[in-house]
N, C-alpha and C positions, 0 to 999 in steps of 0.2 A: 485416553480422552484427548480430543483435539485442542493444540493452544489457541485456535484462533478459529475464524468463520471465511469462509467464503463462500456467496449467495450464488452466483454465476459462472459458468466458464470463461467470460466476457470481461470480468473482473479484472483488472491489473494490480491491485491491492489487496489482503489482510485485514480481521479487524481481532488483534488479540485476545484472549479469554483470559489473560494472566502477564505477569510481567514476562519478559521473555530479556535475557540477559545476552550484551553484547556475545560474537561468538559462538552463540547456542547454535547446533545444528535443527532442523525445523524440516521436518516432512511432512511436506505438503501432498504426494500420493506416493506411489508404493515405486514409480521412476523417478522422483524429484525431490532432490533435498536443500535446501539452503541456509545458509547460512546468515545470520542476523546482526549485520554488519555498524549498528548500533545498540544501546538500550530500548527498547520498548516497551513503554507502560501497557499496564492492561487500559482497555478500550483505544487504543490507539493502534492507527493501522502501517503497514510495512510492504514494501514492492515484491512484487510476484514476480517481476521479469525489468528490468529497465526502461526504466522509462525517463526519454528525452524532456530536456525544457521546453516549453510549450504545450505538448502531450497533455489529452487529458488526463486525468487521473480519476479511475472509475471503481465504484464498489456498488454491490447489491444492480448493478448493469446500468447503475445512473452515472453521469459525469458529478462529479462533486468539488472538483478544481480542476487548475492549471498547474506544471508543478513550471517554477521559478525557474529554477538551476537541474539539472542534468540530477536521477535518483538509479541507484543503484539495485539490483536486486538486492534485497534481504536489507535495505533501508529505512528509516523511522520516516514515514510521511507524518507533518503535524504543518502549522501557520508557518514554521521555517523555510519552507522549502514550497509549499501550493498558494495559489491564492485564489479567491472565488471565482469560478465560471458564472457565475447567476446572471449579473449584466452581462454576459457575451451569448448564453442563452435565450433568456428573454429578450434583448432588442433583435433575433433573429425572426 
């Protein structure tokens, strides 16, 4: 059973199905494994590939933030590190 969801190929993010403990190795398909470079709670989501500051930061193929600081593959995304796209959405 998978720990986690991803909606999309388009996706840059995770959304856990369980806690996932720093260090856990994490296969994501059957060529890619990573590695989970913090704690992640269950329902919180984790980087699929690096992702720069500024970058959005995308689940289910929607933007759902900005990430702050520079995220890591195999990273905990939470309020720490993204902050809303919504006003940089909508006034476009």
């Amino acid at each position: 059973m998978p720990k986690f969801i991803i909606i999309k190929d388009s996706d840059n993010c995770a959304t856990s199905l369980e806690d996932i403990h720093e260090g856990a190795e994490i296969e994501i398909n059957p060529s890619l494994s990573i590695k989970a470079k913090d704690e992640i709670p269950l329902g919180h989501k984790f980087a699929l590939k690096d992702i720069k500051r500024g970058q959005h930061v995308i689940k289910y193929n929607q933007i759902i933030g900005v990430a702050t600081v520079d995220i890591s593959i195999g990273g905990w995304i939470h309020t720490h590190n993204i902050k809303s796209a919504y006003l940089e959405e909508t006034i476009k």
